[in-house]
Phi, psi and omega in degrees: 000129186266125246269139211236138190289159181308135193313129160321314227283333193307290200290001182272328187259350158303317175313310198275302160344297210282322193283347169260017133299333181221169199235353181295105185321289174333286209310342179286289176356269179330312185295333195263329180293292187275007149298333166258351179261335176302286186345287180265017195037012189319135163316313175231100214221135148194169170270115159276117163304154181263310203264115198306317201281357184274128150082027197048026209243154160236339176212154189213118155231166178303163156268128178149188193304150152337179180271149191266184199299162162282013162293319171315171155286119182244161187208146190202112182215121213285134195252134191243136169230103171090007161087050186191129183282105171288311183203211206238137120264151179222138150229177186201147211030151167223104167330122154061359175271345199122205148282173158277161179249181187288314215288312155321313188293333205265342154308304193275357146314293137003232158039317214249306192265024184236296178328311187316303209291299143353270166330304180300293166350295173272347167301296215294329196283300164330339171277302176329300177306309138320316177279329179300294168301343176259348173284322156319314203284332187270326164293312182301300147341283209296287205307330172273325172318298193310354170261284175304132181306247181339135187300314196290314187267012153269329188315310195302299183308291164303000180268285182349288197280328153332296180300346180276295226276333197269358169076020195253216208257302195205132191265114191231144160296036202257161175210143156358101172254143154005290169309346189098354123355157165204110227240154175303078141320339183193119168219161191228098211189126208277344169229177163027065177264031180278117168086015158290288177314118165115331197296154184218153137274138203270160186304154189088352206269149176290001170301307198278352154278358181277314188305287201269052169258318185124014219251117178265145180234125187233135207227107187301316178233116188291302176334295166287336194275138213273026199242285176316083230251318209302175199240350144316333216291332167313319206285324225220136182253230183002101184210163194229120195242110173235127162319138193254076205215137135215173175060031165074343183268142165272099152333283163183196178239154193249091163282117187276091194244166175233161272223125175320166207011051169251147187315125182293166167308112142287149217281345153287319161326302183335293201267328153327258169003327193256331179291296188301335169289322185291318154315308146325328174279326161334280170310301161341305189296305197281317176313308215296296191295337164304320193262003160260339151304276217300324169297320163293306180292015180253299178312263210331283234299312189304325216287307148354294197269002194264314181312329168293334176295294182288319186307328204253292172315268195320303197285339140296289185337275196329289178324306225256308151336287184297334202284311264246316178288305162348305181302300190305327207290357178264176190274159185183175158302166190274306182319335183259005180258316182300326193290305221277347165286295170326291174322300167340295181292329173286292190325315165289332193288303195278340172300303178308312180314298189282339142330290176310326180286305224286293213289327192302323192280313172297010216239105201285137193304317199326311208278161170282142161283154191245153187072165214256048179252300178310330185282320167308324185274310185311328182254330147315314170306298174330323203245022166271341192291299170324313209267323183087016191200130176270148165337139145273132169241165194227149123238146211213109181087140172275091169289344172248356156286315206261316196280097183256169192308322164315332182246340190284319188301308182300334176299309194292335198252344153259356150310315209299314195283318194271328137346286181283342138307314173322327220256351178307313208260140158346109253000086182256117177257331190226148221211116155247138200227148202199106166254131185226097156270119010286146185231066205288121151256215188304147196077010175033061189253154171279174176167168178261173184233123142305149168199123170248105186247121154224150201287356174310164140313120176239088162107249168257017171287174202191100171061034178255331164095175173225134165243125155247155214207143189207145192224106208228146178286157177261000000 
C-alpha cells in the first residue's frame, strides 16, 4: 500500500514549528522558504528582503531551477515584523498540481505571520548578541589601553579590536595635521595595507569639517562619494567614520571602511560603533594620563638618584682623590708615591663614571638623545645586548658644547664599527669606550678623540687586547 502524505494542517504545523526553532536569522529564512514550498508542493519558493542590507541578506530561494516565466502560477505573501514589511515570500509552479488555491494561499499566510513572529524573535537575539560583543570589544579595549606602554601600540589596539567587531576591511587610525588636516596614522587590515599609513584628507573636505565638529560620518560608496579625498578611497565601499573625543578634546578619528560591494552598516552597527569609539577615547585619555603619572615618578626618581649621587659619590671621590695627590707630593718611597698615583687615576675615572650615570639618569627615556654624550650612551647601550655586557664610557672636555653635528655623525659611525668588531673577537670581557675634547694632534689643531679598548684576542695574540682611535678637528 503506497504511504498517503500527511493532512495539510499536520504539515502547516511542522512548517510553524520548524520556523520557530532557530534564532539564527539565515537559518529562520531558510526554515520559512523550505517550510512553504514542502507545504504548497510549490516548484520554487524564495524571500525577497525589502531592505538588502538587514543581515546582508537580499534573497533566500529553494534549490532547483530557475525562476519560472511570470506566466507561470504564482502566489506572493506578503512577510510583516511588527507590522513593518520585511520582505516577500512567492512561489511558483506546482508540476501536474495546477494553480494555487485560496486554501494555499491562507496556509501560507498562517505560514507567514509565524515568520513574522520568527524574525522579530532572531533580530532581538541577534541585537542582543551585538551589544554583547561590542560591549566585551569595549572592556577588553579599557583593561589593554590601561596596560600597555606605548601611544602607538593603543592606537593599534584600538583599530585592531574595531576592525574585528564591525566586520570592516580595515580599522584606520587618523589624526589632526598641522595643516588642518587629518592624516592616517594607524591602520590595521589583514590584506593590501600598501599606502594607508600616511594618506591624508586635505584641509576643506566636508568630511572632515564634520570630523572635527565631534560628528560621525557614514558613507555608502568610499569609491564613489564625492567627499572622500584620500588616495585609498577606491579600495573600500561602506564605511563609518567616528570621531575619538572625549571630555570636549578631539583625539582623532576612527575609521571602519569595508570592501566595495559589501554590505552597508545597519543603524545598529552605526550607534554600537559610535559607543564604542566614544569609550575608546575615553580609555585613550585615561591610559595617556597613567603613562604620564608614571613617567613623572620615574623623572622625581632619576633626578633623586642623580642628586645623590653627585651630592654624596662625586664630592667624596673629588676629596679624597685631592687628599691622595696631597699625599703623593709629600717624600716617601717611591713605591707608595706609584700605589698612590694608580689611586689618583681610578679615583678620577669613577668620578667621569658616575659623572656619565648622573647625565644617563638625568637624560628622559622617552625622548631621542640630544648631544653627542646622550648619542654616545645610546649607542653603548645598543651593543651590551651583543657584548653580554655593557661598555665603560669616559668623557673628557665638554663634548656636547664644543662637538658639532658634522663631526658627531661620523664619530658615531666609527663607535658603531668598533663595537661590532669588539663584540666579533673572542673572549672580551671589557669594552672602554673614551670620547675626549679638546684633543690636539700634529699641528696643534684641536679636535675630538674616540679611544676603543677591548681586552679580546685577536689572531694569536693573548691579552694584549685591541684599541682603535679615530680623530677628527673641530
Amino acid at each position: 500500500m503506497t504511504a498517503q502524505p500527511p493532512p495539510r494542517l499536520t504539515r502547516l504545523l511542522e512548517a510553524v514549528l520548524g520556523v520557530g526553532t532557530d534564532l539564527d536569522l539565515r537559518a529562520v529564512l531558510r526554515h520559512i522558504v523550505d517550510g512553504a514550498a514542502e507545504l504548497t508542493d510549490a516548484g520554487c519558493a524564495a524571500l525577497t528582503v525589502a531592505d538588502p542590507g538587514e543581515g546582508g541578506l537580499a534573497e533566500i530561494r529553494t534549490p532547483g531551477p530557475d525562476p519560472v516565466p511570470e506566466t507561470a502560477a504564482r502566489l506572493r505573501v506578503p512577510i510583516l515584523v511588527h507590522d513593518e514589511e520585511f520582505g516577500e515570500l512567492w512561489l511558483a509552479g506546482r508540476p501536474g498540481a495546477g494553480p494555487f488555491t485560496v486554501e494555499d494561499e491562507q496556509l501560507l499566510r498562517v505560514l507567514a505571520t509565524q515568520a513574522g513572529i520568527s524574525i522579530g524573535n532572531a533580530r532581538l537575539y541577534e541585537t542582543a548578541r551585538q551589544r554583547e560583543r561590542w560591549i566585551e570589544g569595549a572592556a577588553a579595549v579599557t583593561t589593554a589601553l590601561l596596560t600597555e606602554e606605548g601611544a602607538v601600540d593603543a592606537l593599534t589596539t584600538v583599530a585592531e579590536r574595531a576592525r574585528l567587531l564591525a566586520g570592516a576591511s580595515a580599522g584606520v587610525i587618523l589624526h589632526p595635521t598641522a595643516e588642518g588636516g587629518m592624516e592616517i596614522v594607524t591602520a590595521s587590515t589583514p590584506d593590501d595595507p600598501d599606502g594607508i599609513v600616511g594618506a591624508t584628507i586635505e584641509p576643506g573636505s566636508p568630511v572632515l569639517e564634520q570630523l572635527l565638529g565631534g560628528e560621525p560620518v557614514f558613507i555608502a560608496d568610499s569609491a564613489t562619494d564625492p567627499r572622500m579625498t584620500t588616495h585609498v578611497r577606491h579600495r573600500f565601499g561602506p564605511s563609518m567614520m567616528l570621531p575619538l573625543q572625549a571630555s570636549g578634546r578631539l583625539i582623532g578619528t576612527l575609521a571602519l571602511p569595508r570592501r566595495r560591494g559589501e554590505r552597508p552598516y545597519t543603524d545598529l552597527e552605526r550607534l554600537l560603533a559610535t559607543q564604542f569609539a566614544s569609550q575608546a577615547a575615553l580609555a585613550l585619555v585615561l591610559a595617556d594620563a597613567r603613562r604620564g603619572r608614571e613617567r613623572l615618578a620615574v623623572y622625581e626618581d632619576r633626578d633623586r638618584i642623580a642628586r645623590d649621587l653627585h651630592d654624596l659619590v662625586v664630592q667624596r671621590l673629588f676629596a679624597t682623590g685631592m687628599m691622595l695627590e696631597s699625599t703623593q707630593r709629600r717624600p716617601g718611597a717611591r713605591d707608595v708615591r706609584d700605589i698612590l698615583v694608580r689611586a689618583g687615576d681610578e679615583l678620577r675615572s669613577t668620578v667621569q663614571e658616575v659623572r656619565t650615570a648622573i647625565f644617563a639618569l638625568q637624560q628622559s627615556p622617552a625622548d631621542p638623545p640630544t648631544g653627542l654624550r646622550g648619542r654616545v650612551l645610546r649607542e653603548t647601550a645598543s651593543a651590551a645586548p651583543r657584548l653580554g655586557f655593557p661598555p665603560s664610557t669616559h668623557f673628557r672636555g665638554a663634548v656636547d658644547t664644543r662637538v658639532p653635528d658634522r663631526v658627531a655623525d661620523p664619530l658615531l659611525a666609527a663607535l658603531r664599527h668598533a663595537l661590532a668588531d669588539a663584540s666579533a673577537r673572542p673572549d672580551v670581557s671589557r669594552v672602554e669606550v673614551t670620547v675626549d675634547t679638546p684633543a690636539t694632534a700634529p699641528g696643534d689643531r684641536d679636535g675630538v678623540r674616540l679611544t676603543v679598548f677591548d681586552d679580546g684576542r685577536t689572531g694569536g695574540d693573548e691579552g694584549q687586547g685591541t684599541t682603535v682611535t679615530w680623530w677628527s678637528p673641530l
